[in-house]
N, C-alpha and C positions, 0 to 999 in steps of 0.2 A: 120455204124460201130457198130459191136452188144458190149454190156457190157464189156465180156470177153478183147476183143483187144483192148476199150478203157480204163480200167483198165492200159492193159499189159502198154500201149503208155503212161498213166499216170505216173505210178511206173517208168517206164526207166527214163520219163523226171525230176523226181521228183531224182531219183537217180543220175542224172548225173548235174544237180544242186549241190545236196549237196558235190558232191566230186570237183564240180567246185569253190566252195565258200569255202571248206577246200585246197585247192592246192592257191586261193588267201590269206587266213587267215599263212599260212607257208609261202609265198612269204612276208608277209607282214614282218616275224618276222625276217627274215634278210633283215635288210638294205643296202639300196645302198649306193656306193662310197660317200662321202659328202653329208650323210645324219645321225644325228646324231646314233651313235653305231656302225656306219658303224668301226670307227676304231678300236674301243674296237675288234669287230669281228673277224678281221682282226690280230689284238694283238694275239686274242685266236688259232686265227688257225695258228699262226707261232709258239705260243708254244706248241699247237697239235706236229707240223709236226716235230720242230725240237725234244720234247721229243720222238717221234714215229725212228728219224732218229739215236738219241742215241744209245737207245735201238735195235734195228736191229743190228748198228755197235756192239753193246755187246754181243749182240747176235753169229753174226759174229765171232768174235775172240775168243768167249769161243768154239765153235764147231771148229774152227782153230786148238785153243790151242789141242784139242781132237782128232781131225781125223790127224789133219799133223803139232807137234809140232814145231815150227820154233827153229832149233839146228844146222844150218849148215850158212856159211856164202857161199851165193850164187855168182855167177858170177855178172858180173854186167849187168843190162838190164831185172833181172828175176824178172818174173810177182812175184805176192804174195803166199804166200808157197800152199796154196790150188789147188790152179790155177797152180800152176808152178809142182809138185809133176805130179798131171793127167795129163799136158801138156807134160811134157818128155818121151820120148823112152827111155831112157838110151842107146839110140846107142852113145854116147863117141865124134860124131863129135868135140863140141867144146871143149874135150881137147883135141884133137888130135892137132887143130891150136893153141892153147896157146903157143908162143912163148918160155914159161920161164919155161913150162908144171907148171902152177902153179893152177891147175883146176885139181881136184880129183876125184877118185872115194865112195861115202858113199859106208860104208860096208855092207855086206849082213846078218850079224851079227848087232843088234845094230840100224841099220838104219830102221826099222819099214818101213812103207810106201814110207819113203827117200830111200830103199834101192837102191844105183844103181845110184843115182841122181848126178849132178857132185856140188863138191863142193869146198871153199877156206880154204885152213889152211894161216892162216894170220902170225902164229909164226912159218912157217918152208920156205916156198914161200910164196913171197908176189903179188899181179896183179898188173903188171907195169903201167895199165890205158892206152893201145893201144890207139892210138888217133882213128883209123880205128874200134875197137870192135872184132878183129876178130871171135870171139867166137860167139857173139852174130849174127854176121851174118851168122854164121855156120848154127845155129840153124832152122829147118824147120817147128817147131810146136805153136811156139811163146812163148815155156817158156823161151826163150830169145830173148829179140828186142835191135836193135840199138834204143839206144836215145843219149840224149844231154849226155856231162859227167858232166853237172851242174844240172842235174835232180837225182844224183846216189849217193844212200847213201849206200853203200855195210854194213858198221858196223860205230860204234860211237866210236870214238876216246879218249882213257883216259892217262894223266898224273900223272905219279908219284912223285912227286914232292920232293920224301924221297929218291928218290937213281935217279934222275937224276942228272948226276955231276956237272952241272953249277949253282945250286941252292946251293953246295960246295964250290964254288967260284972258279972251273976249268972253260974251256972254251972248248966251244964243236961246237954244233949245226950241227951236224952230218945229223940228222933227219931232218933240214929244208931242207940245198942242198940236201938232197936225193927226196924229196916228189915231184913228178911228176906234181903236180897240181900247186904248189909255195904259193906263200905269200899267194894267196884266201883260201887256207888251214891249212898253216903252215906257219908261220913267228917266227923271233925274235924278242923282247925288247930292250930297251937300255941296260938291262944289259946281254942281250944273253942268256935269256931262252924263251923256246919253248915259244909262243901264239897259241894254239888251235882256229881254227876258224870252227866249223862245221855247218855254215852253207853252207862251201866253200868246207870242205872235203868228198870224195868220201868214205872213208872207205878201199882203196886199200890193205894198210898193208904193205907201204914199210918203211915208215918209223919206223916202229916196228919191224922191219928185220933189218934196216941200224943202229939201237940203240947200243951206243958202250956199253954198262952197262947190266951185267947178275943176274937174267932175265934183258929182255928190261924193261926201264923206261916207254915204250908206250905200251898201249895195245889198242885190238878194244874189244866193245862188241855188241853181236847182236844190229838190230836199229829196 
């Protein structure tokens, strides 16, 4: 072997040494499972991932808030406004099956990227909460799916506690036998005013229709 190639064979072996003894010297600096640091480690990269998972989701919803404003209360089963805006046709299937035709059309005017999209007026029609979905099974694109109706938060539920009448000392409860979901959403007290339970309530909007006091004492707002 003349100079030349045992050099070359030198230098390779000498190089692949040193990056073998830097790949164990890094191996070393993280410890393993039940070895002391191991936990701290472990600490650091849970709050790595979850500051990393914040952040994304903030991310997420400020580009939401931007590309496809959430302003419409959606049918129930609808993915999330981003998702759900590019996933529709606006072909009208499910309101065509809406029993109570209480699924809309967004204006063409005004609706920005919604334009066309269907959507719920809560204070004119309210969604009876089909037990079947029809709407949602209408749909072929998947900006509406059947799911559970305990998984469905259409809008958040608020009381007025200044012009509901039994907080007057009348008796009412108008709006509990109406709510299609029952006590898991809407009950009364012993003295016969409303109990708001959202984490029972779908958001439907019937009870804010069925409200005998103008305006209604109920209102929803986006969730």
């Amino acid at each position: 072997m003349d100079d030349a190639v045992r050099n070359a064979v030198h230098g390779e072996s000498l190089d692949l040494r040193r990056r073998r003894e830097c790949a164990l010297r890094r191996a070393a600096a993280f410890p393993l499972a039940g070895q002391p640091g191991a936990e701290l480690l472990s600490d650091r990269r849970a709050f790595f991932q979850t500051t990393i998972g914040k952040l994304l989701n903030e991310v997420a919803r400020r580009t939401e808030e931007r590309v496809a404003p959430k302003r419409w209360f959606r049918p129930p089963g609808a993915a999330p406004e981003v998702a759900f805006v590019a996933a529709c046709t606006r072909c009208g299937d499910c309101i065509d099956v809406c029993p109570v035709h209480a699924i809309l059309k967004t204006p063409a005017n005004g609706g920005g990227l919604a334009a066309g999209t269907p959507y719920i007026d809560p204070t004119t029609r309210a969604c009876i909460a089909c037990e079947d979905m029809p709407c949602a099974a209408a749909c072929e694109t998947g900006a509406l799916t059947k799911v559970p109706w305990d998984t469905v938060h259409m809008g958040i539920l608020e009381l007025d506690p200044q012009r509901c009448i039994t907080f007057q000392g009348a008796e009412c409860g108008v709006c509990a036998r109406a709510c299609p979901i029952g006590e898991r959403a809407l009950a009364l007290d012993d003295r016969g005013h409303p109990v708001l339970k959202p984490e029972g309530c779908v958001g439907c909007g019937v009870c804010v229709t069925a409200c005998v006091t103008v305006p209604s004492s109920l209102k929803l707002r986006l969730a």
